[in-house]
C-alpha positions in Angstrom: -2.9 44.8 -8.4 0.3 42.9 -7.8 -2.1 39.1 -7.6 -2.8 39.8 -11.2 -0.1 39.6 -12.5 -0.3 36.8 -15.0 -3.3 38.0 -16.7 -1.7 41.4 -17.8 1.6 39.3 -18.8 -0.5 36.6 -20.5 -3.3 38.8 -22.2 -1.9 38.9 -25.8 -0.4 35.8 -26.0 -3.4 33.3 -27.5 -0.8 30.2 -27.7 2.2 32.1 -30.0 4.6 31.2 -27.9 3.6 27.6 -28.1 3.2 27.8 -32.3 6.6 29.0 -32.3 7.4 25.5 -30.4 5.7 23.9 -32.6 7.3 25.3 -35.5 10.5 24.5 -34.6 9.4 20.8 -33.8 10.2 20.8 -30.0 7.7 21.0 -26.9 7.3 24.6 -25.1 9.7 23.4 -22.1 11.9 22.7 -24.5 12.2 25.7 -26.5 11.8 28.2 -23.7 15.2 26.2 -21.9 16.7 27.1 -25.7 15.2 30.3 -26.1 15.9 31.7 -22.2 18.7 34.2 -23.2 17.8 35.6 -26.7 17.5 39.2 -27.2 14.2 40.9 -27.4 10.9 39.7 -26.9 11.2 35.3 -27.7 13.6 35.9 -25.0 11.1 37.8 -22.7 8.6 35.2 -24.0 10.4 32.1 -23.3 11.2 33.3 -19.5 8.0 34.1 -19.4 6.8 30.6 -20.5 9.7 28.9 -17.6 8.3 31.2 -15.0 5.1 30.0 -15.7 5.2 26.4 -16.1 7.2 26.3 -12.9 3.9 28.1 -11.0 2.3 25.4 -12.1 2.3 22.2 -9.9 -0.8 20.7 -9.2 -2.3 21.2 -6.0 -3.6 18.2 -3.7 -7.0 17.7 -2.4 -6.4 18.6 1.7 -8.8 16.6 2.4 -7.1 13.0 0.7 -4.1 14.8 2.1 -4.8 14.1 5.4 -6.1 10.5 5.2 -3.2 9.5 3.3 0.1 10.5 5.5 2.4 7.9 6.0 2.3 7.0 10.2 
């Protein structure tokens, strides 16, 4: 089951990662950049939250796609 991935990483997490952010007053890109190499789990957590939020990148509709390429 290596396609689900994410949902065993994520299943726990209900937004801690993003209170901690919070917390500390900065957004969750932020705080993971800060938080990338500490020890232990926030550091598991905040590489967690980079790989994550670089996945994420908004896919195009293929169909506007198409219409819209420059000639």
């Amino acid at each position: 089951m290596a396609s689900k991935w994410i949902s065993g990483a994520t299943e726990n997490a209900h937004g801690q990662f993003r209170a901690k952010a919070q917390k500390a007053g900065m957004t969750t890109a932020a705080y993971a950049k800060k938080e990338e190499h500490a020890p232990g789990k926030l550091g598991d957590e905040a590489r967690l939250a980079e790989t994550l939020m670089g996945m994420h990148h908004g896919k195009k509709n293929k169909k506007e796609s198409l219409f819209n390429r420059s000639k």
